[in-house]
VEXDREN-2710 file (C-alpha; in Angstrom, 1 decimal):
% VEXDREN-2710
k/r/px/py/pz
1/UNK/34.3/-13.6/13.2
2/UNK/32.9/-14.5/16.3
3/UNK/34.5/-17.8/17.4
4/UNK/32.3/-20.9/18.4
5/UNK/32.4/-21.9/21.8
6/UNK/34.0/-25.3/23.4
7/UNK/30.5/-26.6/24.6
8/UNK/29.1/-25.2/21.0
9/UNK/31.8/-27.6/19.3
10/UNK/31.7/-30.3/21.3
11/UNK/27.6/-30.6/20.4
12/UNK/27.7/-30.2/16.8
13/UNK/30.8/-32.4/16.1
14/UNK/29.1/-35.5/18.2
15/UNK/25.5/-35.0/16.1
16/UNK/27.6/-34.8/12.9
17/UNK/29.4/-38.5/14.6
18/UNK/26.2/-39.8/14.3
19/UNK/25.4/-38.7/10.2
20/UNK/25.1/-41.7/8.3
21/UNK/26.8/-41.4/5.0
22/UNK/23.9/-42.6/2.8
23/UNK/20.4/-43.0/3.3
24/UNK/16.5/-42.2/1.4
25/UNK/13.1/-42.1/2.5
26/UNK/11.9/-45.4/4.0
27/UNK/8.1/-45.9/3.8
28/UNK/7.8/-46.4/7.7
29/UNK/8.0/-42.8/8.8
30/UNK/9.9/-43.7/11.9
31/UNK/12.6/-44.8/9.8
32/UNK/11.7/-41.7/7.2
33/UNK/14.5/-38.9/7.0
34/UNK/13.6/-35.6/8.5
35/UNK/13.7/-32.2/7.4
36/UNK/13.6/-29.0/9.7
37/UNK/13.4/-25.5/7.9
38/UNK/13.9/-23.1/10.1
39/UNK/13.0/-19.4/8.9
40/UNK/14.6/-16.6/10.7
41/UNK/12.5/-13.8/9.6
42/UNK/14.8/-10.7/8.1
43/UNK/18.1/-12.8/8.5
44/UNK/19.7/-11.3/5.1
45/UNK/22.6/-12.9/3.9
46/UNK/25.0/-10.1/4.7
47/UNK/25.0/-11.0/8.2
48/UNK/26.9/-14.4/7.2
49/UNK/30.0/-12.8/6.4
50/UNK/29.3/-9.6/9.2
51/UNK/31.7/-10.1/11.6
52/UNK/29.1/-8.0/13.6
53/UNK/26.5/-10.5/13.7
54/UNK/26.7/-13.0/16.3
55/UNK/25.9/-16.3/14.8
56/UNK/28.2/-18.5/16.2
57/UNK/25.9/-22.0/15.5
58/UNK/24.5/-20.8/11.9
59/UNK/28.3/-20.2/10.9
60/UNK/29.5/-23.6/12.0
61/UNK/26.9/-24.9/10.2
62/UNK/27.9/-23.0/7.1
63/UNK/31.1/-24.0/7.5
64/UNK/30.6/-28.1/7.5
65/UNK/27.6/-28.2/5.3
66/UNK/26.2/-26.1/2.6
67/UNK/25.7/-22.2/2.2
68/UNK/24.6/-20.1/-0.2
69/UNK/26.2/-16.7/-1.1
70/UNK/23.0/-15.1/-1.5
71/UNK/19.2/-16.6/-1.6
72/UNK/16.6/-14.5/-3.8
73/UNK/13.6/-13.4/-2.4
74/UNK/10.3/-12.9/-4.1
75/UNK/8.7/-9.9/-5.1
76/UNK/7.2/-8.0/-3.0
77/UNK/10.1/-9.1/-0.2
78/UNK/7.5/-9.3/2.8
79/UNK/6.9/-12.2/5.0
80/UNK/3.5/-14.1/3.7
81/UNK/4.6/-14.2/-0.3
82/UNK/8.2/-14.8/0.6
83/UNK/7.3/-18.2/3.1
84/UNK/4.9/-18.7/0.6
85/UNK/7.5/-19.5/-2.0
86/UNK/9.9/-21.4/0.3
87/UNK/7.3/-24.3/0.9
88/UNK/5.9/-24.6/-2.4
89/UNK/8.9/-24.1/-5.1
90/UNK/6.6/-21.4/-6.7
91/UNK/6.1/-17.4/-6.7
92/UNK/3.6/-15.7/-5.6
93/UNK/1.5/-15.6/-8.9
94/UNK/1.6/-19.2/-8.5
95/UNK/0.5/-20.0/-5.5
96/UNK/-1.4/-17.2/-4.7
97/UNK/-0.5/-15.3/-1.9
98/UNK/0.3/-12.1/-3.3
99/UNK/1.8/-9.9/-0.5
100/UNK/1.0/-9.2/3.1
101/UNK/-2.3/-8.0/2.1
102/UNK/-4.0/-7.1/-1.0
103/UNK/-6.7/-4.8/-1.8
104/UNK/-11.0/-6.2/-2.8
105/UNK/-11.5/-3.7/-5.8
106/UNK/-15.2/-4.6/-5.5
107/UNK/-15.4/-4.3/-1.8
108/UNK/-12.7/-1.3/-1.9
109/UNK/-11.1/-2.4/1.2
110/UNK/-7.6/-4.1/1.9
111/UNK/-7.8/-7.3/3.2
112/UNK/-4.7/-8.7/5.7
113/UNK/-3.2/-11.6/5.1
114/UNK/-0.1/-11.2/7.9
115/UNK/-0.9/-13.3/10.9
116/UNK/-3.6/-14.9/9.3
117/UNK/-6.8/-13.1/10.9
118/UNK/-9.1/-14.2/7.8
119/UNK/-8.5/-17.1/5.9
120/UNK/-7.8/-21.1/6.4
121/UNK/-4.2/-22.4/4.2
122/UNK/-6.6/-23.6/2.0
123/UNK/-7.9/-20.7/0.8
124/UNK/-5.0/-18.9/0.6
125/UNK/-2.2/-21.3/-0.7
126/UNK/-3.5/-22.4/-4.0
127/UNK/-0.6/-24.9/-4.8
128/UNK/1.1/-28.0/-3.1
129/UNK/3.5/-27.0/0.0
130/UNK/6.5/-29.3/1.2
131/UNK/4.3/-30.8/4.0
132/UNK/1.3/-31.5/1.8
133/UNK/3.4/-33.5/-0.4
134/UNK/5.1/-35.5/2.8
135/UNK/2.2/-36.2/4.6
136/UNK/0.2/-37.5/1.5
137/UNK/3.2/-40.1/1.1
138/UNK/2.6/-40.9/4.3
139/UNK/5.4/-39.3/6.9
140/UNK/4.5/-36.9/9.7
141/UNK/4.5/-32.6/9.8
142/UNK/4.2/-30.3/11.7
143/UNK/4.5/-26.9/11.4
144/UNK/5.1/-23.7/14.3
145/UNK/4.3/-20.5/13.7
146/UNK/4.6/-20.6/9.6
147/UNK/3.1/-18.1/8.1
148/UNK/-0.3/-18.7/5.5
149/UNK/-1.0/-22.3/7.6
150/UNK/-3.8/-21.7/9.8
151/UNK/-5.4/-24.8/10.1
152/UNK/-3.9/-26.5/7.3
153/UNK/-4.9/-29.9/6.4
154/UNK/-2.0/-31.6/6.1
155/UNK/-0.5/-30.0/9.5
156/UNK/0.0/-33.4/11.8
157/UNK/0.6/-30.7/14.5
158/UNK/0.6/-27.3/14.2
159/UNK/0.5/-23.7/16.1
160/UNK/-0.2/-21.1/13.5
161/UNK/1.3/-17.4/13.1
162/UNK/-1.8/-16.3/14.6
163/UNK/-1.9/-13.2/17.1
164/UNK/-5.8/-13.3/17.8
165/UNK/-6.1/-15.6/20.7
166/UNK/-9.4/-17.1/19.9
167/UNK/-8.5/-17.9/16.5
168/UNK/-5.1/-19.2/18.1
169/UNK/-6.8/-21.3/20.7
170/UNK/-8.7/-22.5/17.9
171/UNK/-6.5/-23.1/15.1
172/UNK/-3.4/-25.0/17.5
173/UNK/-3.9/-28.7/17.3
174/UNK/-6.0/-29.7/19.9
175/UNK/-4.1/-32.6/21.3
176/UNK/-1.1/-30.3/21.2
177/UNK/-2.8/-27.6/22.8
178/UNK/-3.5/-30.2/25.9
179/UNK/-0.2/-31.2/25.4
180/UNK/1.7/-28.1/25.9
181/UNK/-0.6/-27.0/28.9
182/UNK/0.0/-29.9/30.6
183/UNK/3.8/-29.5/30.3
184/UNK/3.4/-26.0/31.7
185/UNK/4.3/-24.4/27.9
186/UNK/2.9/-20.8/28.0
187/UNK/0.9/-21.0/24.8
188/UNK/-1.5/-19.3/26.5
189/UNK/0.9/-15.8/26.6
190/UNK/1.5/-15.7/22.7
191/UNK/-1.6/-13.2/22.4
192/UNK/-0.1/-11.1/24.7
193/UNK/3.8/-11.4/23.1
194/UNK/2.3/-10.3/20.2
195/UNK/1.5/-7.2/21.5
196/UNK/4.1/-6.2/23.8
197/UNK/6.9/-4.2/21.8
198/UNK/9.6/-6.7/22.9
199/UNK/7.3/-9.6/22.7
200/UNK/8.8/-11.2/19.9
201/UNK/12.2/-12.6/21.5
202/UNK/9.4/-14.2/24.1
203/UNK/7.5/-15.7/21.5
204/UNK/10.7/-17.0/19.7
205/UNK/11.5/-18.7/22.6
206/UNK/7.7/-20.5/23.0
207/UNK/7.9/-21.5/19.5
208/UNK/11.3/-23.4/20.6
209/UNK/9.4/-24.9/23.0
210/UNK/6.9/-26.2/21.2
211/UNK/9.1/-27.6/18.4
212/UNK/11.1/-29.4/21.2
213/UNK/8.1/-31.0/22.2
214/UNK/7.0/-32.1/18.7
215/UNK/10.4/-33.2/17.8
216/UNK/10.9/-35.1/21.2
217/UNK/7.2/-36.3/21.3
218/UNK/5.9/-36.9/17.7
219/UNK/9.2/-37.2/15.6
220/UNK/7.5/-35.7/12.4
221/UNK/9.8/-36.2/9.1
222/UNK/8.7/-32.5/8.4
223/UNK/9.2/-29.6/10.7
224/UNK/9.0/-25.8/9.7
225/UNK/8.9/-23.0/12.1
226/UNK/9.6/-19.3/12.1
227/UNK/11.4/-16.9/14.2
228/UNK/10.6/-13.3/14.1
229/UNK/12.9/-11.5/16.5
230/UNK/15.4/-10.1/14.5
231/UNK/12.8/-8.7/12.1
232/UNK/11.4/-6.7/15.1
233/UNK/14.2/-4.9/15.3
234/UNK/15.5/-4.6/12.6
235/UNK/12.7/-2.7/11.4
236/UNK/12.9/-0.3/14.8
237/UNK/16.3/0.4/14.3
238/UNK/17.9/-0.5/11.2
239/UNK/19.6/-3.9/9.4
240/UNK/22.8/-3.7/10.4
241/UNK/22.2/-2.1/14.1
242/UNK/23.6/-3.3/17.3
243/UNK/20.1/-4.0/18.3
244/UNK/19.8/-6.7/15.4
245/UNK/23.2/-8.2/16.8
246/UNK/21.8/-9.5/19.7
247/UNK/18.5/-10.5/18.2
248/UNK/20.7/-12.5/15.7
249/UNK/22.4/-14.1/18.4
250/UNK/18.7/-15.1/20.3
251/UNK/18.1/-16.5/17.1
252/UNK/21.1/-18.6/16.8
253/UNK/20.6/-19.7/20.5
254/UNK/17.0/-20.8/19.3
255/UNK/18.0/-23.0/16.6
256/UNK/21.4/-24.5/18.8
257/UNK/19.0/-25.3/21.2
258/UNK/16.6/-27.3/18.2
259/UNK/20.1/-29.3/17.4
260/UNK/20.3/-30.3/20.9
261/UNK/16.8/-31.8/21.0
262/UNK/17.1/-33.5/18.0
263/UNK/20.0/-35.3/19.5
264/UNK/18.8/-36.3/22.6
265/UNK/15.7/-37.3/20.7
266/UNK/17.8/-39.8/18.5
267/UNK/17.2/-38.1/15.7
268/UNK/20.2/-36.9/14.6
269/UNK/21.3/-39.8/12.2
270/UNK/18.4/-39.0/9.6
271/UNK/17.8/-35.1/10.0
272/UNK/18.7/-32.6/7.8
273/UNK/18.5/-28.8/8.7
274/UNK/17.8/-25.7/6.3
275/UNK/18.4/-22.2/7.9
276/UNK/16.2/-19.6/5.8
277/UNK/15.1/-16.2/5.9
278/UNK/11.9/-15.1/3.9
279/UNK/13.9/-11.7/3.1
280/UNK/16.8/-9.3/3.7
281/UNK/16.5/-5.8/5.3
282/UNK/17.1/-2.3/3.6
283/UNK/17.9/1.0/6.0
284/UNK/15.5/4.0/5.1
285/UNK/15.4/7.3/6.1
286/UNK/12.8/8.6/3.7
287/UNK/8.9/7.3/3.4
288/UNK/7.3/8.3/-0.2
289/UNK/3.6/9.0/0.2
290/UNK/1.9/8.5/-3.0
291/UNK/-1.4/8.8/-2.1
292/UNK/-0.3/12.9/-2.8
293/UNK/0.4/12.3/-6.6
294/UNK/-2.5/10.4/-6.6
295/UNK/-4.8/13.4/-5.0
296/UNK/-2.9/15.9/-7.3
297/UNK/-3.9/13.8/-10.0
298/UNK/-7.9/13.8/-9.5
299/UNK/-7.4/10.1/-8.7
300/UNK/-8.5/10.1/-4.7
301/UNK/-10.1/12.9/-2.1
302/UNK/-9.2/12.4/1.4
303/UNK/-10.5/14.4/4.2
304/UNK/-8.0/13.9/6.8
305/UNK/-6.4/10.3/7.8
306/UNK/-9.6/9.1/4.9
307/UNK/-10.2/8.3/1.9
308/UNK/-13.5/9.4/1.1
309/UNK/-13.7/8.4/-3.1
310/UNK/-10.7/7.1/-5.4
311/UNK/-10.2/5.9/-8.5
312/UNK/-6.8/4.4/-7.9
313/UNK/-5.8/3.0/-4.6
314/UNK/-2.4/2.9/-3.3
315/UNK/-1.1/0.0/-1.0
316/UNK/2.2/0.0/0.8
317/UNK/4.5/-3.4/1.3
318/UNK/7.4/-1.9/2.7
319/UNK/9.7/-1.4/0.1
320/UNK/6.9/-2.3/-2.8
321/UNK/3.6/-0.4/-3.6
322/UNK/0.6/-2.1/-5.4
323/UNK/-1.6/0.4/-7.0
324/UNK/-5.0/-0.5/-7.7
325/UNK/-7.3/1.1/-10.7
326/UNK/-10.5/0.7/-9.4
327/UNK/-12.0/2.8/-12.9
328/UNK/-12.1/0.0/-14.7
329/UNK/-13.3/1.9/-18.1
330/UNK/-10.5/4.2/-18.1
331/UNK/-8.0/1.6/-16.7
332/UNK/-5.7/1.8/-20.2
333/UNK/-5.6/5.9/-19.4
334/UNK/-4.9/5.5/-16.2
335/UNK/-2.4/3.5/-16.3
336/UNK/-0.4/5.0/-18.8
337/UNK/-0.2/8.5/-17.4
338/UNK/0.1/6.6/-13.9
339/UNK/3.4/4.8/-15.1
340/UNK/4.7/8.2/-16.5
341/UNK/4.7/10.0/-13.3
342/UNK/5.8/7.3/-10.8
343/UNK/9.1/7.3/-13.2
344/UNK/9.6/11.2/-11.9
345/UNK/9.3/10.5/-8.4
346/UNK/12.1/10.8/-5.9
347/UNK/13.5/7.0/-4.3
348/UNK/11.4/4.7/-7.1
349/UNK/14.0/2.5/-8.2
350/UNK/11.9/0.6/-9.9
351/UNK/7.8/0.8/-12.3
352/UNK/6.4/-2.2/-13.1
353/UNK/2.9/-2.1/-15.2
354/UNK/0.7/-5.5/-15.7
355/UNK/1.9/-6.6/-18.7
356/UNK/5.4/-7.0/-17.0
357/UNK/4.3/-9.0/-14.0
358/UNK/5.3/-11.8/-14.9
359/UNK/9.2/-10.8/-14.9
360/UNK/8.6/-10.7/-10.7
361/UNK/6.6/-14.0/-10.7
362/UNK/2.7/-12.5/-10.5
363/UNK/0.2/-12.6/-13.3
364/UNK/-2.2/-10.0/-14.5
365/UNK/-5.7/-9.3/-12.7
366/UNK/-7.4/-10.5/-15.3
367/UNK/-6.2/-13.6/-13.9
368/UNK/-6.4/-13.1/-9.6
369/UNK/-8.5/-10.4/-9.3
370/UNK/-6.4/-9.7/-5.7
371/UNK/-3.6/-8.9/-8.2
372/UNK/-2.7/-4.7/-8.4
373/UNK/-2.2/-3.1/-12.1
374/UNK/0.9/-1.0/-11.3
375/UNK/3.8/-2.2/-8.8
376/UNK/6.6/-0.2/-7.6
377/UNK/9.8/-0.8/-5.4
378/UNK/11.7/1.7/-3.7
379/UNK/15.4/2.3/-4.1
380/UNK/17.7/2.5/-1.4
381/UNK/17.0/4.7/1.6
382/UNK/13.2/5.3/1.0
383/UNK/10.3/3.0/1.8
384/UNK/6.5/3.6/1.3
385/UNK/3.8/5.1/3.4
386/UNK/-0.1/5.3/2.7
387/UNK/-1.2/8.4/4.6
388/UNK/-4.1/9.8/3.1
389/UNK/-3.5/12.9/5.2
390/UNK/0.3/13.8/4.1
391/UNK/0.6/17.0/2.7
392/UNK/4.4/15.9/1.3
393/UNK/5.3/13.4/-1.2
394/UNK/8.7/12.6/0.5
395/UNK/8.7/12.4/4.2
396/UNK/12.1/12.0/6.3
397/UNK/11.9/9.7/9.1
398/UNK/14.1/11.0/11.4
399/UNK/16.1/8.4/12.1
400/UNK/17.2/5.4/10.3
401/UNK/14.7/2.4/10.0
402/UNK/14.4/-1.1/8.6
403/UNK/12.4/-2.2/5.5
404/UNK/11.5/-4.9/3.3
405/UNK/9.4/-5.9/0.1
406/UNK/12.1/-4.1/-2.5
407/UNK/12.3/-5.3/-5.8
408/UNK/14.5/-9.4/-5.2
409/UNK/17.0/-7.7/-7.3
410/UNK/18.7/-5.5/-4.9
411/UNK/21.2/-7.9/-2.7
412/UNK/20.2/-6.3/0.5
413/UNK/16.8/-8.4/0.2
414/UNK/18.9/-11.4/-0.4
415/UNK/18.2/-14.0/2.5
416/UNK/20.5/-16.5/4.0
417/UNK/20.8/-20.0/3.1
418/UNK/22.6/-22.6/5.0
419/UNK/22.0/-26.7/5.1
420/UNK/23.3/-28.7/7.7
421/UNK/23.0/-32.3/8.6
422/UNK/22.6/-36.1/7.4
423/UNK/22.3/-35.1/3.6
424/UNK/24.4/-32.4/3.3
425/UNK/27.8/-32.7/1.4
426/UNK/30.2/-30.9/3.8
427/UNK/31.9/-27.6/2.9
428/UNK/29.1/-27.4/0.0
429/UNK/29.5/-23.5/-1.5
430/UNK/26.4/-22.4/-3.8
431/UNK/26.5/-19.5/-5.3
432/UNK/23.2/-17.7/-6.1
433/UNK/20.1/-19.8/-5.6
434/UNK/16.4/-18.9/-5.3
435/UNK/14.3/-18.9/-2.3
436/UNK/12.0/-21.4/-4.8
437/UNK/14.7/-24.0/-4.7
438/UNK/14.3/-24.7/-1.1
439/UNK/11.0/-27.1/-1.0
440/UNK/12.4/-29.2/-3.8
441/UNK/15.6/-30.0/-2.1
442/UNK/13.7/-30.8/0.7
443/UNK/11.8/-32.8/-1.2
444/UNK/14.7/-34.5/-3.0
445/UNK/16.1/-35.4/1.0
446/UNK/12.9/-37.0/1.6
447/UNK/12.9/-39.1/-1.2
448/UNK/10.1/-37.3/-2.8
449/UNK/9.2/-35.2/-5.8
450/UNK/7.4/-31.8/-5.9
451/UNK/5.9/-31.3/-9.4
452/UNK/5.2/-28.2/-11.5
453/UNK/7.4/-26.0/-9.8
454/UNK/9.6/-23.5/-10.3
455/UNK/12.8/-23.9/-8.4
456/UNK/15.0/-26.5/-8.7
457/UNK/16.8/-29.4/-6.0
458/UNK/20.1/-28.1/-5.2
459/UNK/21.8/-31.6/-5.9
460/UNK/25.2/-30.2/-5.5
461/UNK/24.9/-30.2/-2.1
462/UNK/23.1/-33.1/-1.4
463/UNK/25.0/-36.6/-0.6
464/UNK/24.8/-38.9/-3.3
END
């Protein structure tokens, strides 16, 4: 294990000096705990106990507050249902973002959800999050870069995971936009970084930025914000690569460098941290394409790279498939001999009709018409691939890759979960825990209550 550093220690042992031993949520919000959730996208839990993964301020946070041993994910394991869940206490059949897209049977087109090109928080989230609950009792939020929060109401101060620039421009609050201009923040590059095939290590390091200015400038009780590098590579390269080393450790250095704002700030006697991940990684080597047992089938022509009429439409997550029967009179039919032959085919772990949605958290689409009628998962070493023009079912790769969206059972999804800070019991060991038990607990630090969910408040790690 990699050891921490002098400087490192020195830091974290003077903010946890400053802990008080006790304390709720005040009215005045300047008084008011405060919560950050930081998500490191694709930080699985394996990488706590790798000795390979360079997380030298997440450890010592482990180690003198709470961790879990593993954090379920949702299903599918991809990054808009998954943060989804973590600020809301619910799945995705609950609050209503499905996956990272989902496909309009009546339009017959897929819709994207990722980076939020479309639709307002509003319109997507259909239940409470953490920061609606907070800033309707009256304490601050912001959120940077979260994922499904474009322009959401109850956002004090907010930059969006946005990668258009105009809708960026125009969805960053606009005193903060003046703000961060005027303090020579680049906000103005994260169209670009989204582009660029390293970009995302540069735009990890904006979003710091921008939280150190919030946190130094507005002191909100709420603060979540989500890094993305080490999902970058891991995807390019594979979970457990050397590649995903570093980006683990540029991470890290991102959230050390949030603990020494808040402490400069004079925050640190009422902040509490939580160190997510929306999902874990799975290595592949082999895409299934089922777009060919779906051609074979009389279900969709192609002509090339399109689909020129279909019955049934196939949409890849990753690790998960949604399939789609857009023959609605012979849906029953369908479906049935549908199930049958997905059972057959090579790498799928895992065939889950309608009427068993609910044991993965969705509901039917009798009830969210954006909802598929078959989901699959992949088992380990395959993901999924929707080219209309593949001639083969299963397609190597080549190499090894990264994926995500597998069914939450298989403990390579599993996320990491660590708690740090002014709540937190020290030395606090969980167990297995959900990734819906996170916006309670945060609740339960600010002295609030999130109702109707589905996850619970991890009291045992909470000070009494």
């Amino acid at each position: 294990m990699k050891r921490i550093t002098p400087p490192l220690r020195a830091l974290l042992l003077g903010f946890v000096a400053m802990l008080p031993l006790s304390g709720g949520a005040a009215q005045n919000p300047d008084r008011a705990p405060v919560v950050i959730l930081i998500s490191v996208d694709g930080l699985a839990a394996f990488h706590l106990n790798d000795p390979r993964s360079d997380i030298p301020t997440i450890r010592w946070m482990a180690e003198n507050g709470a961790r879990a041993e593993r954090m379920q994910t949702s299903f599918p394991s991809v990054t808009w249902p998954t943060h989804t869940s973590l600020v809301t206490g619910v799945r995705p059949g609950r609050h209503g973002v499905l996956a990272n897209s989902y496909y309009d049977r009546e339009q017959n087109k897929k819709v994207p959800l990722i980076m939020d090109p479309l639709f307002d928080k509003e319109e997507l989230v259909k239940v409470p999050t953490i920061y609606d609950v907070a800033h309707l009792a009256g304490l601050k939020t912001a959120g940077v870069n979260w994922p499904a929060s474009r322009n959401a109401r109850h956002l004090d101060w907010q930059m969006p995971d946005v990668g258009d620039g105009a809708i960026h421009a125009r969805s960053t609050t606009p005193s903060l936009l003046a703000e961060l201009k005027a303090r020579g923040i680049p906000v103005e590059q994260q169209p670009e970084w989204v582009k660029a095939p390293a970009g995302k290590a540069m735009r990890d390091w904006l979003y710091t930025r921008v939280a150190e200015h919030i946190l130094r400038t507005h002191r909100p009780n709420v603060l979540v914000i989500h890094l993305v590098t080490v999902d970058s590579f891991a995807h390019q390269n594979g979970g457990r690569s050397p590649e995903v080393a570093w980006a683990c450790n540029d991470s890290d250095h991102r959230i050390r460098e949030l603990v020494e704002t808040v402490k400069a700030a004079g925050l640190a006697d009422r902040t509490t941290f939580f160190v997510t991940a929306d999902h874990g990684f799975a290595d592949y080597t082999k895409n299934i394409n089922p777009n060919v047992l779906l051609r074979e089938k009389g279900w969709l022509k192609t002509a090339g790279n399109a689909i020129v009429e279909s019955k049934v439409h196939f949409l890849a997550e990753g690790g998960a498939g949604f399939f789609y029967i857009r023959d609605r009179a012979q849906r029953e039919t369908i479906m049935a001999e549908l199930v049958s032959a997905l059972k057959a085919v090579e790498g799928i772990e895992a065939v889950i009709p309608s009427g068993e949605f609910a044991s993965v958290g969705h509901v039917t689409a009798d009830q969210n018409p954006h909802e598929p009628d078959v989901m699959v998962a992949a088992a380990a070493g395959y993901s999924f691939a929707e080219s209309p023009a593949s001639k083969e079912l299963i397609v190597p790769t080549g190499a090894v890759k990264g994926t995500h969206g597998n069914h939450p059972d298989n403990p390579l999804l599993d996320a990491t979960f660590v708690a740090w800070g002014a709540a937190i019991k020290p030395g606090a060991k969980l167990g297995a825990i959900r990734n819906i038990d996170v916006a309670p607990t945060m609740a339960a630090v600010l002295g609030l209550k999130m109702e109707n969910v589905e996850g619970r408040v991890l009291t045992e790690i909470l000070k009494k």
